[in-house]
CHARMM internal coordinates of N, CA and C (Angstrom, degrees):
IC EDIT
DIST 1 N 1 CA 1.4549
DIST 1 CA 1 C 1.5165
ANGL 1 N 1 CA 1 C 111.80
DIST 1 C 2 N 1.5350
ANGL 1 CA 1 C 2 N 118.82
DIHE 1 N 1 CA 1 C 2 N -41.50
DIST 2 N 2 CA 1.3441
ANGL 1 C 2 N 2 CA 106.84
DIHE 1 CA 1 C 2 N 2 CA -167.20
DIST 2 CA 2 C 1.8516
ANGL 2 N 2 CA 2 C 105.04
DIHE 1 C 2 N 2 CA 2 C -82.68
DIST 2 C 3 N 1.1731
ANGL 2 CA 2 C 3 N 129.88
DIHE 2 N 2 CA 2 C 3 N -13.30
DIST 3 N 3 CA 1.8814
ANGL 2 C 3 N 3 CA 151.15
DIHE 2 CA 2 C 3 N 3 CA 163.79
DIST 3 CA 3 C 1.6513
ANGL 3 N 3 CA 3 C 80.39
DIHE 2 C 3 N 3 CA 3 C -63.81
DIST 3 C 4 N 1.3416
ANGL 3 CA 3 C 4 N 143.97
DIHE 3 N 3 CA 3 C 4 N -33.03
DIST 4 N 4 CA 1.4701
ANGL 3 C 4 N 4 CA 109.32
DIHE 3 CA 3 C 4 N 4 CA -160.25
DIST 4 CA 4 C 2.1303
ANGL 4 N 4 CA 4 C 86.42
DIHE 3 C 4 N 4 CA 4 C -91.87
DIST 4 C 5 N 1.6666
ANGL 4 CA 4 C 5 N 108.52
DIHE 4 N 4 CA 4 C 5 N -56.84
DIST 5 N 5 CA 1.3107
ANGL 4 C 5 N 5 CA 119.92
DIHE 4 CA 4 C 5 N 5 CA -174.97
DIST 5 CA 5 C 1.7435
ANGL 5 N 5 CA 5 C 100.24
DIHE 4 C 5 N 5 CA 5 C -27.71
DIST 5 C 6 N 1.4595
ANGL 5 CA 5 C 6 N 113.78
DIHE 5 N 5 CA 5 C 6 N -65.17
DIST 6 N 6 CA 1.1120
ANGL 5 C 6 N 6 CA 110.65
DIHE 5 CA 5 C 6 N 6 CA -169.25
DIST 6 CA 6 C 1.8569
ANGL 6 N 6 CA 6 C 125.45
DIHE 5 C 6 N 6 CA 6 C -63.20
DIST 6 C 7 N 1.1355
ANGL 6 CA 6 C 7 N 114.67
DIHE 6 N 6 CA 6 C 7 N -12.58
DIST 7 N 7 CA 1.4526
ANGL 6 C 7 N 7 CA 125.89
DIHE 6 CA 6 C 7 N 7 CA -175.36
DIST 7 CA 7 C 1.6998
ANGL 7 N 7 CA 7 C 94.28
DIHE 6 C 7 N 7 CA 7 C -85.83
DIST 7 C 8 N 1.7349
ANGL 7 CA 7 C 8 N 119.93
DIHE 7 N 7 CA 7 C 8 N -41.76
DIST 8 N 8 CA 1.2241
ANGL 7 C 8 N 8 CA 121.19
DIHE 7 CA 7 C 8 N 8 CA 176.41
DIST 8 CA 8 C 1.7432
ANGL 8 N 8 CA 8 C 114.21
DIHE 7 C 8 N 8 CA 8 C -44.70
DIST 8 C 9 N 1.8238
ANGL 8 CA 8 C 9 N 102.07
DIHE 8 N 8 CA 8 C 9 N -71.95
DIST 9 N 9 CA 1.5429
ANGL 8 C 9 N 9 CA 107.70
DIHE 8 CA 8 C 9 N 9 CA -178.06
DIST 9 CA 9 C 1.5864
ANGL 9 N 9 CA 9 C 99.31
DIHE 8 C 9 N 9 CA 9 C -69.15
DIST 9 C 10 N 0.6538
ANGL 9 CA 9 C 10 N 170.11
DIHE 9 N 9 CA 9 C 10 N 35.79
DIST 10 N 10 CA 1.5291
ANGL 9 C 10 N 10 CA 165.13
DIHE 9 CA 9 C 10 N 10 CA 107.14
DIST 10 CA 10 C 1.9133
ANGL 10 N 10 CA 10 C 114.04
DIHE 9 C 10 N 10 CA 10 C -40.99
DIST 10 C 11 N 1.6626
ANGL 10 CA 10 C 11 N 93.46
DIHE 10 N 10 CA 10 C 11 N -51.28
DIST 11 N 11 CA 1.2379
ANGL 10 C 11 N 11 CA 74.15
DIHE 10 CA 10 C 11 N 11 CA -153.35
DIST 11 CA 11 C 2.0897
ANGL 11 N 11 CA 11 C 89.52
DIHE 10 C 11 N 11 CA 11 C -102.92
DIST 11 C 12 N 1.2281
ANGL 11 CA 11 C 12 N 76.74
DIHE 11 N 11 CA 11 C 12 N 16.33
DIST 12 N 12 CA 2.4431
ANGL 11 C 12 N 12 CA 83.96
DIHE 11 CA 11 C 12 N 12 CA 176.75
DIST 12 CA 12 C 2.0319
ANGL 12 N 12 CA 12 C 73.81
DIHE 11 C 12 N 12 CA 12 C -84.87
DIST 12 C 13 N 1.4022
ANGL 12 CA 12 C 13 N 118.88
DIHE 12 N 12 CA 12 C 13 N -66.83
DIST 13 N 13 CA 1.3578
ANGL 12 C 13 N 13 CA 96.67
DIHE 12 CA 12 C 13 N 13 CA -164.50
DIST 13 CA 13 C 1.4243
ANGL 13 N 13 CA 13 C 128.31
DIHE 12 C 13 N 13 CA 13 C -64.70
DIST 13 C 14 N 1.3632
ANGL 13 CA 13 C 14 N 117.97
DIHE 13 N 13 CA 13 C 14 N -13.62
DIST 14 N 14 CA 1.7714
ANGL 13 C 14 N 14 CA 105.33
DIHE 13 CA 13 C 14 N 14 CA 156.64
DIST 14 CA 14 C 1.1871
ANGL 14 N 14 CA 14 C 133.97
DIHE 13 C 14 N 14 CA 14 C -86.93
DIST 14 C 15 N 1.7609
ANGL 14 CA 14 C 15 N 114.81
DIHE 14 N 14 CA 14 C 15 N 4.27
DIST 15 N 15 CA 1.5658
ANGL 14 C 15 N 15 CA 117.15
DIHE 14 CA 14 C 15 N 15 CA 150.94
DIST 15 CA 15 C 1.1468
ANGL 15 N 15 CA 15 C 111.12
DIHE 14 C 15 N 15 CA 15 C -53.99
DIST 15 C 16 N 1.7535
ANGL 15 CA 15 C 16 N 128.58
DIHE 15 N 15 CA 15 C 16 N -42.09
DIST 16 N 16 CA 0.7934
ANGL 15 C 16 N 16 CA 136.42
DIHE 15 CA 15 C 16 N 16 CA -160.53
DIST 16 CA 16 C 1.6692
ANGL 16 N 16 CA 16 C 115.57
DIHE 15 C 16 N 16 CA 16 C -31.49
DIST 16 C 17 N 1.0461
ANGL 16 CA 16 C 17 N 114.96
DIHE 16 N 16 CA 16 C 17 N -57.44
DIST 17 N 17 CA 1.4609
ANGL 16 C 17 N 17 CA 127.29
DIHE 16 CA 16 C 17 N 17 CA 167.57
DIST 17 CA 17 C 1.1390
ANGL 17 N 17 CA 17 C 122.37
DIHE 16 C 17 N 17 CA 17 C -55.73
DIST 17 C 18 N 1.5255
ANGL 17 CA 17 C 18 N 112.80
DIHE 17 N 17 CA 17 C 18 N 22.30
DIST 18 N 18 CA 1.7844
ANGL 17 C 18 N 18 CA 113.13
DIHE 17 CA 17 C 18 N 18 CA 169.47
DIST 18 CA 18 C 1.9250
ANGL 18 N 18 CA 18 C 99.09
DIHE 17 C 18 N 18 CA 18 C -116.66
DIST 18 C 19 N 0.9265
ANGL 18 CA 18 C 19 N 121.29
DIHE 18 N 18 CA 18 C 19 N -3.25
DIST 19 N 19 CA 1.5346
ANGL 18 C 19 N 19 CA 115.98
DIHE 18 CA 18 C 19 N 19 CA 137.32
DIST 19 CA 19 C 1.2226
ANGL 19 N 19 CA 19 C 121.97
DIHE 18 C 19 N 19 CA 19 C -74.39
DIST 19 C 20 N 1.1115
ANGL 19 CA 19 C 20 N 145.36
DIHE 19 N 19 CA 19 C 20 N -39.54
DIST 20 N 20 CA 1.6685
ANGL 19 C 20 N 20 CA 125.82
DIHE 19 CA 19 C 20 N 20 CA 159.67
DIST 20 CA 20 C 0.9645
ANGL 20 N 20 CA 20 C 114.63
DIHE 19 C 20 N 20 CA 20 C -61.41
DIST 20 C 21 N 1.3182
ANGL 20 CA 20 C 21 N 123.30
DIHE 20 N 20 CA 20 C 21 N -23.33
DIST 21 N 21 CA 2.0806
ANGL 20 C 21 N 21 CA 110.47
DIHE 20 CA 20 C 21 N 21 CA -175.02
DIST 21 CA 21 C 1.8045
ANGL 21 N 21 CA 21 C 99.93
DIHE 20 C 21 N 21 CA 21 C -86.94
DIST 21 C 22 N 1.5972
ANGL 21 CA 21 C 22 N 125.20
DIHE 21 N 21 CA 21 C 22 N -25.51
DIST 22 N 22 CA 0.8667
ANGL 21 C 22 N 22 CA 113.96
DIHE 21 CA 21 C 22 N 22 CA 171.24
DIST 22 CA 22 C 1.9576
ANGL 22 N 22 CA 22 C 129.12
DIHE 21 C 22 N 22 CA 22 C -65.59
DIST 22 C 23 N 1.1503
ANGL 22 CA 22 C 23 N 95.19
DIHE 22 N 22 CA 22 C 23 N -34.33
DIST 23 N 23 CA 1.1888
ANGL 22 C 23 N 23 CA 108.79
DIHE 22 CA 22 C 23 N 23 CA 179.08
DIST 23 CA 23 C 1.9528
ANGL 23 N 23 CA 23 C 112.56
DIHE 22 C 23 N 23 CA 23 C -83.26
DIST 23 C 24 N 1.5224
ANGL 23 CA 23 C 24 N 114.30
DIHE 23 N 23 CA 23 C 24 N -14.43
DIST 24 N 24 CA 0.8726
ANGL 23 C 24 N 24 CA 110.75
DIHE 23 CA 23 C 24 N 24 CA -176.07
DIST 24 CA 24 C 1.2396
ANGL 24 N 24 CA 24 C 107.73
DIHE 23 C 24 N 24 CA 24 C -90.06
DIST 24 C 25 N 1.8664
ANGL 24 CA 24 C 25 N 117.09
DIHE 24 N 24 CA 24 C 25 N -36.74
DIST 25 N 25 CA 1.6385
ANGL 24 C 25 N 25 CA 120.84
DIHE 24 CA 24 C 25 N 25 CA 156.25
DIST 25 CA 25 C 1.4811
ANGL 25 N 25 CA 25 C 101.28
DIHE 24 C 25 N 25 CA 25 C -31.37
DIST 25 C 26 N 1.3745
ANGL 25 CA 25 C 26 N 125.95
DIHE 25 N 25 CA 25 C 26 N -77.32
DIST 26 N 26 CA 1.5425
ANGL 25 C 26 N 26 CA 115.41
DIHE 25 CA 25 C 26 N 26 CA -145.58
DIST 26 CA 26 C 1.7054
ANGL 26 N 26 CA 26 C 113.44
DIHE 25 C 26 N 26 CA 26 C -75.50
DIST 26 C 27 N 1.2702
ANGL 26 CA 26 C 27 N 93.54
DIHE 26 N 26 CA 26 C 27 N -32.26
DIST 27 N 27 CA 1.9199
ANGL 26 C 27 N 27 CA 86.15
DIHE 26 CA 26 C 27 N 27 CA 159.03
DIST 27 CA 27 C 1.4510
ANGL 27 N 27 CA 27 C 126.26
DIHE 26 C 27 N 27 CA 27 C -62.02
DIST 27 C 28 N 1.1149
ANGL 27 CA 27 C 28 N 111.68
DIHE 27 N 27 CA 27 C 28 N -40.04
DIST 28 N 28 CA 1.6154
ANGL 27 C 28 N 28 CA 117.97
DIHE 27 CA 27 C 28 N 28 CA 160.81
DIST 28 CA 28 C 1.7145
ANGL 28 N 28 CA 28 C 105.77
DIHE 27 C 28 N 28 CA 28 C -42.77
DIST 28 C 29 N 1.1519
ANGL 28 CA 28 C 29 N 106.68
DIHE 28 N 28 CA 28 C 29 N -81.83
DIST 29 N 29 CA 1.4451
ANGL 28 C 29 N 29 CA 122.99
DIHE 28 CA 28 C 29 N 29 CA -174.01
DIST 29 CA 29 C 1.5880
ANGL 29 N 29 CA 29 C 119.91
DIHE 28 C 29 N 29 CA 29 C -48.40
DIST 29 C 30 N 1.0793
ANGL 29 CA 29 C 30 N 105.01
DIHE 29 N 29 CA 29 C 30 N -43.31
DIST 30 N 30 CA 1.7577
ANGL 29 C 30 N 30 CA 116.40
DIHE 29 CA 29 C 30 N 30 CA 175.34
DIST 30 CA 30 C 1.7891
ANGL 30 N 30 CA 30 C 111.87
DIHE 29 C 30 N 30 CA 30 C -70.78
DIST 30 C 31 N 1.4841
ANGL 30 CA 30 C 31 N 105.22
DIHE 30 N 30 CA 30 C 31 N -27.20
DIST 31 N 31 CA 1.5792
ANGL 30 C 31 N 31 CA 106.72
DIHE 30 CA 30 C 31 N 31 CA 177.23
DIST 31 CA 31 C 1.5750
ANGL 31 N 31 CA 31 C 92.06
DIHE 30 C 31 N 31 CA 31 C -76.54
DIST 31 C 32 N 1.1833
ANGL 31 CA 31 C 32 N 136.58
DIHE 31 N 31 CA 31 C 32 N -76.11
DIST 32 N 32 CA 1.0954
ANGL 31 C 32 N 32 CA 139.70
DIHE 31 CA 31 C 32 N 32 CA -157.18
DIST 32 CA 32 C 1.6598
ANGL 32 N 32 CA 32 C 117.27
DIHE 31 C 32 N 32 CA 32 C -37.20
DIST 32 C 33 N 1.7856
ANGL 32 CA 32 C 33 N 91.89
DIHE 32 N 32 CA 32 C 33 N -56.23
DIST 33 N 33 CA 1.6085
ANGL 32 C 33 N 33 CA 85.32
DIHE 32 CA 32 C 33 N 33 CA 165.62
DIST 33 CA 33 C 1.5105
ANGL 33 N 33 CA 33 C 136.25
DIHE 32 C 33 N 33 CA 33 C -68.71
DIST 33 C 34 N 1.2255
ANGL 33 CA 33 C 34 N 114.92
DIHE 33 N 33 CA 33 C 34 N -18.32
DIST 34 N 34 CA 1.4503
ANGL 33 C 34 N 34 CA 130.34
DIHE 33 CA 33 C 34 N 34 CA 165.25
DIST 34 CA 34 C 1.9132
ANGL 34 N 34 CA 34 C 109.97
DIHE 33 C 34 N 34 CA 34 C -75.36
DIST 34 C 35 N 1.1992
ANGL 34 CA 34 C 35 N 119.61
DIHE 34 N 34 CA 34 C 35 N -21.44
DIST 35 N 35 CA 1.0964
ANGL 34 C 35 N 35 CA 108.73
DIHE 34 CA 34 C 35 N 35 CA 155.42
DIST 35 CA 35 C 1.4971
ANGL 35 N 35 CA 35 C 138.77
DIHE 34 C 35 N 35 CA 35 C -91.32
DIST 35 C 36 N 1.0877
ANGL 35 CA 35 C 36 N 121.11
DIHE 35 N 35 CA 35 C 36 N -26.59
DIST 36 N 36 CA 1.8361
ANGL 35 C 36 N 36 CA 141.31
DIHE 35 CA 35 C 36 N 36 CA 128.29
DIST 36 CA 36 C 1.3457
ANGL 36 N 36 CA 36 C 87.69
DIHE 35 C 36 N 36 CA 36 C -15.35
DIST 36 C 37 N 1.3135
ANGL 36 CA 36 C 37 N 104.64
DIHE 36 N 36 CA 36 C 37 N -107.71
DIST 37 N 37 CA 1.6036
ANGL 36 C 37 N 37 CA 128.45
DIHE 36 CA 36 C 37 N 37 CA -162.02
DIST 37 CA 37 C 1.6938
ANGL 37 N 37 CA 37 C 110.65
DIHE 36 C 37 N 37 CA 37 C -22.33
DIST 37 C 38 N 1.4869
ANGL 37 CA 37 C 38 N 117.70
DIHE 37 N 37 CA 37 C 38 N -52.53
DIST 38 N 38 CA 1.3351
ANGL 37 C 38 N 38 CA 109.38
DIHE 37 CA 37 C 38 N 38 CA 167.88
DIST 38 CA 38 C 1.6040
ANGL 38 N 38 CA 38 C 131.56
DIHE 37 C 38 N 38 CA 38 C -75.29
DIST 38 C 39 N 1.6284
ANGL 38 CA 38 C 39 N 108.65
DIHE 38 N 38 CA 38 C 39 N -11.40
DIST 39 N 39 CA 0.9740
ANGL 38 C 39 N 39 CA 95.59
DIHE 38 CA 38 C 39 N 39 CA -175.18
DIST 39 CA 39 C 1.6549
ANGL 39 N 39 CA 39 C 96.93
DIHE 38 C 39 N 39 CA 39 C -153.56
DIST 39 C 40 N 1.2872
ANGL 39 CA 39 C 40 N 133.35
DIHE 39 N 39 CA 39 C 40 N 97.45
DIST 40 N 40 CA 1.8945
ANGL 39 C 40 N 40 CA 119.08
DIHE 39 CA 39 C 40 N 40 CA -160.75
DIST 40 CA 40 C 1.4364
ANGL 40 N 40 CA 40 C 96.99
DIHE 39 C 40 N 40 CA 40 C -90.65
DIST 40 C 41 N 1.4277
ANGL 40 CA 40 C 41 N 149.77
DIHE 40 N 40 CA 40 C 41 N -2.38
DIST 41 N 41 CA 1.1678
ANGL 40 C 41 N 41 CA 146.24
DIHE 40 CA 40 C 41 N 41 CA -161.80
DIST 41 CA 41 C 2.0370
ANGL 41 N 41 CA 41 C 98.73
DIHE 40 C 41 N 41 CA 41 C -94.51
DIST 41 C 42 N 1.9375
ANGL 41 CA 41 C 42 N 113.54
DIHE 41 N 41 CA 41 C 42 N -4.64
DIST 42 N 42 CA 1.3331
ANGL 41 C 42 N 42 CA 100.91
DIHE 41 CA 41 C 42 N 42 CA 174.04
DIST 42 CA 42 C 1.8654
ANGL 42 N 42 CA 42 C 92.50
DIHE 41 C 42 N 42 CA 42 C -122.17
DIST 42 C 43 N 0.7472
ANGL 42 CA 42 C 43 N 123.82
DIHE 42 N 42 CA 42 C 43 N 53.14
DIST 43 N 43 CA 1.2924
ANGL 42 C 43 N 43 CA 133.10
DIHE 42 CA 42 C 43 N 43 CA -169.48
DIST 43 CA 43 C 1.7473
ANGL 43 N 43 CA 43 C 105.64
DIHE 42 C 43 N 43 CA 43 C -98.72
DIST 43 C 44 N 1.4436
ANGL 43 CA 43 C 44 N 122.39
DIHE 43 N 43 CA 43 C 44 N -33.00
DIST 44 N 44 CA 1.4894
ANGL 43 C 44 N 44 CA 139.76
DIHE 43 CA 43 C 44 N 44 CA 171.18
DIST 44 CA 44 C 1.3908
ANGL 44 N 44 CA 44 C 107.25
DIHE 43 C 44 N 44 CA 44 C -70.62
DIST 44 C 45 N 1.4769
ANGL 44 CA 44 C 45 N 122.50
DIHE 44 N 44 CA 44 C 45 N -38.80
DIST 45 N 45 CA 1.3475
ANGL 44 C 45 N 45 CA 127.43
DIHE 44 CA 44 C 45 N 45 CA -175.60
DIST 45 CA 45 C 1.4291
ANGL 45 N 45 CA 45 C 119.13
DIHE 44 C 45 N 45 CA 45 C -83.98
DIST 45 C 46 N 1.5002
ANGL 45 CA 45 C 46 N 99.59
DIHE 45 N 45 CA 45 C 46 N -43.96
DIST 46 N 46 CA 1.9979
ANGL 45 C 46 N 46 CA 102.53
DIHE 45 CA 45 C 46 N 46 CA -177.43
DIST 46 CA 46 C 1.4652
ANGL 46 N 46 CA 46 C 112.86
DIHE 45 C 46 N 46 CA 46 C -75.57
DIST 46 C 47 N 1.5625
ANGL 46 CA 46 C 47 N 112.43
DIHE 46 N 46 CA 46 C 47 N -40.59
DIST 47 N 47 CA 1.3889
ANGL 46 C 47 N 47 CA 124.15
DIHE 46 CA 46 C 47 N 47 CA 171.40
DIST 47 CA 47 C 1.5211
ANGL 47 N 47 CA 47 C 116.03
DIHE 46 C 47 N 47 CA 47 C -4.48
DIST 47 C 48 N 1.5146
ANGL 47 CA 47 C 48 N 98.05
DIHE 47 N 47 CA 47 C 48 N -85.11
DIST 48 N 48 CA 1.6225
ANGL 47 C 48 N 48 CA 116.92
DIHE 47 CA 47 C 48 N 48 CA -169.52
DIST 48 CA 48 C 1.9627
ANGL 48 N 48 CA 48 C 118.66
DIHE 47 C 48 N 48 CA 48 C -59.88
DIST 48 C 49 N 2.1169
ANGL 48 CA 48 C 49 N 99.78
DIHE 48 N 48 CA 48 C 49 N -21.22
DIST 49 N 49 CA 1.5737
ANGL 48 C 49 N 49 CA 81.97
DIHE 48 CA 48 C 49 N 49 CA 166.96
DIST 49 CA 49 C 1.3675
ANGL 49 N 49 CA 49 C 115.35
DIHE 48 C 49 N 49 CA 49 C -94.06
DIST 49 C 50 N 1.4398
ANGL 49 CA 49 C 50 N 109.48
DIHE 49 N 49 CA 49 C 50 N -7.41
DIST 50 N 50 CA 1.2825
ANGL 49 C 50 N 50 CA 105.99
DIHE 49 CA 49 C 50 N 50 CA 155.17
DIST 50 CA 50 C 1.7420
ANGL 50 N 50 CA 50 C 139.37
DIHE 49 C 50 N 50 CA 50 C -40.91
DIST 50 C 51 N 1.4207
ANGL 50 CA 50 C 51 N 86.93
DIHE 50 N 50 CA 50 C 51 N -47.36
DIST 51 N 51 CA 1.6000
ANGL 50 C 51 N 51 CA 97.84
DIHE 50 CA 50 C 51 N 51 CA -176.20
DIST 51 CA 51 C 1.3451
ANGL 51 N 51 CA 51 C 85.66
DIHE 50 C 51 N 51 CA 51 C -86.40
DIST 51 C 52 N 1.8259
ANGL 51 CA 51 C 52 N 160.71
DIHE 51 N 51 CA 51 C 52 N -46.40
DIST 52 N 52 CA 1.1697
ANGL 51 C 52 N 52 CA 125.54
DIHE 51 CA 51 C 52 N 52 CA 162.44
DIST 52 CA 52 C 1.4358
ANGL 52 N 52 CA 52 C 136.42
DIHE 51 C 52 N 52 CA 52 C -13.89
DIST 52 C 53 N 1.3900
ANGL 52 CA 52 C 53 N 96.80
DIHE 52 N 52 CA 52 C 53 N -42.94
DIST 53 N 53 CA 1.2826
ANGL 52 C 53 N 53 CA 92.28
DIHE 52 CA 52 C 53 N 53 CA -154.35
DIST 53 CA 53 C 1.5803
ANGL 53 N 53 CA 53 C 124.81
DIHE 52 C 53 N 53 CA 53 C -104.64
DIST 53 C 54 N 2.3268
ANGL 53 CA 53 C 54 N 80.89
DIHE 53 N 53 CA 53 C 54 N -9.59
DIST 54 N 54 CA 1.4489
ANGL 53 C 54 N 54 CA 85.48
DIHE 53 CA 53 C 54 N 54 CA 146.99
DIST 54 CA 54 C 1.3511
ANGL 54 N 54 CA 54 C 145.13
DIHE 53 C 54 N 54 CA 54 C -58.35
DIST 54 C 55 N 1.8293
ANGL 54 CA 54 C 55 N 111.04
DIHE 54 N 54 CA 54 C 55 N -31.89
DIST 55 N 55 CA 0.7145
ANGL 54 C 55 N 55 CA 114.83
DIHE 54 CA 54 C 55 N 55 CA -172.18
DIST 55 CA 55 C 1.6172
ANGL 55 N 55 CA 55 C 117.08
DIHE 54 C 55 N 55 CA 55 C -84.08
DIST 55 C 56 N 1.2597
ANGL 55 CA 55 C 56 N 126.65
DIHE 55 N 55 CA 55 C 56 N -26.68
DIST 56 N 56 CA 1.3229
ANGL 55 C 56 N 56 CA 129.16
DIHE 55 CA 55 C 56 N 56 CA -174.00
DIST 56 CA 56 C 1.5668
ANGL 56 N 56 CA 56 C 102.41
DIHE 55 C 56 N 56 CA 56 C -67.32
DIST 56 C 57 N 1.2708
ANGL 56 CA 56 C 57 N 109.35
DIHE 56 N 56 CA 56 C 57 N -35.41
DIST 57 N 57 CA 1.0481
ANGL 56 C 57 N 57 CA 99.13
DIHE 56 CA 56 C 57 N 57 CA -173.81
DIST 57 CA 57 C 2.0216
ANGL 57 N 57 CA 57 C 110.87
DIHE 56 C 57 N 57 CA 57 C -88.43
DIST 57 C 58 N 1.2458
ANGL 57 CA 57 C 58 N 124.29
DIHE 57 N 57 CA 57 C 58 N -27.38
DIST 58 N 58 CA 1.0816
ANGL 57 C 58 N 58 CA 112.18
DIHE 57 CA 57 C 58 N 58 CA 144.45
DIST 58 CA 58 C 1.7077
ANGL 58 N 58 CA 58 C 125.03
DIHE 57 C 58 N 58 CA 58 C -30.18
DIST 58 C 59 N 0.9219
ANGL 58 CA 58 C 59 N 114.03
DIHE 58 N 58 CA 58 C 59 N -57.05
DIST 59 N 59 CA 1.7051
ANGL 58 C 59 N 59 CA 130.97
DIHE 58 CA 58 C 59 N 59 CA -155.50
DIST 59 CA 59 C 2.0588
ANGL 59 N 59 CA 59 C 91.02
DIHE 58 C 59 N 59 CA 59 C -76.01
DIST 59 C 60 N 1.1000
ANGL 59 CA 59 C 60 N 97.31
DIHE 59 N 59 CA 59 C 60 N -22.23
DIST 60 N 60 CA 2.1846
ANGL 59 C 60 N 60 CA 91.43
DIHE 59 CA 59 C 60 N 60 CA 165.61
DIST 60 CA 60 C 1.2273
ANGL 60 N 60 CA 60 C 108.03
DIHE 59 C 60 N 60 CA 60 C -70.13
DIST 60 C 61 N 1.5849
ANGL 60 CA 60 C 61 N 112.52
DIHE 60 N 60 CA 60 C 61 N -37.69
DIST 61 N 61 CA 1.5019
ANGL 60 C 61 N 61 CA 127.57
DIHE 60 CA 60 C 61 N 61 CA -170.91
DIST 61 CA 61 C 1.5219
ANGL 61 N 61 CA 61 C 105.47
DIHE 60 C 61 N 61 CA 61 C -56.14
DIST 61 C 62 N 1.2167
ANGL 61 CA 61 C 62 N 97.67
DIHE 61 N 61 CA 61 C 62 N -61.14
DIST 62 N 62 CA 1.3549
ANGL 61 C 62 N 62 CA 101.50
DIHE 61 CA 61 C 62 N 62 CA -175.26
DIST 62 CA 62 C 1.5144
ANGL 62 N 62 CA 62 C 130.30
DIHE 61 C 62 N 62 CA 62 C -51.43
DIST 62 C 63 N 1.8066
ANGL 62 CA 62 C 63 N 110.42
DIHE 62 N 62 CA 62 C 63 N -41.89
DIST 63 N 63 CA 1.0657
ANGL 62 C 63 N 63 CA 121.71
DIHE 62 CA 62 C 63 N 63 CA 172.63
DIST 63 CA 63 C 1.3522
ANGL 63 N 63 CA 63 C 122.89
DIHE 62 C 63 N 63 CA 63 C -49.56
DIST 63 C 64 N 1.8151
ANGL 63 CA 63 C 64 N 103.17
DIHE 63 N 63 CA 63 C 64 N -44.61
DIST 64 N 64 CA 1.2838
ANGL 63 C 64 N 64 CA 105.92
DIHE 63 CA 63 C 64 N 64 CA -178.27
DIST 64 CA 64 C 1.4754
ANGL 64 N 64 CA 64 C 131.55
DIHE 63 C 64 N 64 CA 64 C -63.41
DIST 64 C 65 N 1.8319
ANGL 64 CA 64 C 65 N 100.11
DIHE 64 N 64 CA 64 C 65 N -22.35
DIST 65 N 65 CA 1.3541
ANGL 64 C 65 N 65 CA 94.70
DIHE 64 CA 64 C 65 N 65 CA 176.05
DIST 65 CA 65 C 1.7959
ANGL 65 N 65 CA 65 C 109.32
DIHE 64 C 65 N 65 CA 65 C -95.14
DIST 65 C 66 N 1.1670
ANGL 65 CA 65 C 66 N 110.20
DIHE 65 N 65 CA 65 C 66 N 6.10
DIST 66 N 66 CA 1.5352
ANGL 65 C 66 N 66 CA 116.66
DIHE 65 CA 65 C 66 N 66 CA 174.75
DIST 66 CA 66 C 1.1943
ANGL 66 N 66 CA 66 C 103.81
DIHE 65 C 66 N 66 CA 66 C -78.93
DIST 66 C 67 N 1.5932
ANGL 66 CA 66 C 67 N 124.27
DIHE 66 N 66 CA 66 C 67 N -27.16
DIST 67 N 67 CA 1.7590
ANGL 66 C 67 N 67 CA 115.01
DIHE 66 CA 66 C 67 N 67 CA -170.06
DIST 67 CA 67 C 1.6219
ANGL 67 N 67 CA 67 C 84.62
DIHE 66 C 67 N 67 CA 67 C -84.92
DIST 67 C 68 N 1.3567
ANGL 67 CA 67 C 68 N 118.62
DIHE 67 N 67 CA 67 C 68 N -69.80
DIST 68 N 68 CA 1.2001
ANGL 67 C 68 N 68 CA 126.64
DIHE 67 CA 67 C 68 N 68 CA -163.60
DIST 68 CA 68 C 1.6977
ANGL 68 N 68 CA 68 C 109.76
DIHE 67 C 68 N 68 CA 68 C -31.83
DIST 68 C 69 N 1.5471
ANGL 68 CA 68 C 69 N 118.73
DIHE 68 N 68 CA 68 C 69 N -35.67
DIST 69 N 69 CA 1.6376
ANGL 68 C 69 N 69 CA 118.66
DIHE 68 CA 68 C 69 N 69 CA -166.31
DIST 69 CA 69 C 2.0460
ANGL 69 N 69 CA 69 C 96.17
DIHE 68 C 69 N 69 CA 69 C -78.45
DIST 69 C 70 N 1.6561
ANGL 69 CA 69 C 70 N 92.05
DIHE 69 N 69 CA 69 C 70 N -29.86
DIST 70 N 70 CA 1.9768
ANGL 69 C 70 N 70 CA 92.05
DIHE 69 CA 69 C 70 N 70 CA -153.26
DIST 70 CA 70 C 2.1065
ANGL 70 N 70 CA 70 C 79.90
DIHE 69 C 70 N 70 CA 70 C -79.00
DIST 70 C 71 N 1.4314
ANGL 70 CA 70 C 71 N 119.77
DIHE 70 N 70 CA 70 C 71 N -24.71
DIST 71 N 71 CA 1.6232
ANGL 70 C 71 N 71 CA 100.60
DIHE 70 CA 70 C 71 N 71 CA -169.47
DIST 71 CA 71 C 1.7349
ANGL 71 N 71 CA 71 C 107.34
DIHE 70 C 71 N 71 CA 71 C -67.74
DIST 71 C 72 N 1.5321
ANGL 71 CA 71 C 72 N 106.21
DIHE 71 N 71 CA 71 C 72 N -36.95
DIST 72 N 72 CA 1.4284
ANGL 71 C 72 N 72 CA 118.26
DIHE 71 CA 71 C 72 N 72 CA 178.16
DIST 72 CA 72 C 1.5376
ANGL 72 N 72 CA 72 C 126.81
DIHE 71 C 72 N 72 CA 72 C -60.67
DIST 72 C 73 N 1.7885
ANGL 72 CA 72 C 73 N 101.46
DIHE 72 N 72 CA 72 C 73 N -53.81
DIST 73 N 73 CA 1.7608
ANGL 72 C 73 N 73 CA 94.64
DIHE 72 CA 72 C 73 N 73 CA 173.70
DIST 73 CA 73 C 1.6288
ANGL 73 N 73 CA 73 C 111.97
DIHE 72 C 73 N 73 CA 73 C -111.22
DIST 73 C 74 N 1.1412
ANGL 73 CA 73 C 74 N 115.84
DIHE 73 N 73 CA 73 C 74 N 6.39
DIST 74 N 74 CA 1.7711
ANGL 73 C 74 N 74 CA 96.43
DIHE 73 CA 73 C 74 N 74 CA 170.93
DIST 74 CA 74 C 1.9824
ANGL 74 N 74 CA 74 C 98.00
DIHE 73 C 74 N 74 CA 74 C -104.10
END
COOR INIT
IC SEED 1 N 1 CA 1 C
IC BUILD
């Protein structure tokens, strides 16, 4: 029982890191539109590191729930 408890809080604390990717989405996203918004003539240029940086920061997301699945079933 206490091998199951501990595999539980293990893998609650490597969600943990899906509040920084959430918050790191909307800072991403909230700069972008605030930079649009002041200025739409760089909107072709910021765009694409935008979606970089969606994605890197997606790809933490992912990890985190990859540790969290391998602490639970392996």
């Amino acid at each position: 029982m206490e091998l199951d408890a501990a595999r539980m809080i293990g893998a609650g604390l490597a969600t943990i890191a899906l509040f920084g990717v959430g918050t790191g989405i909307g800072s991403i996203f909230s700069t972008l539109i605030s930079t649009v918004g002041r200025n739409p003539s760089v909107q072709q240029r910021v765009f694409p590191y935008a979606i970089i940086g969606f994605a890197l920061v997606e790809a933490v997301a992912l990890y985190a729930l990859l540790i969290a699945f391998i602490i639970l079933f392996v």
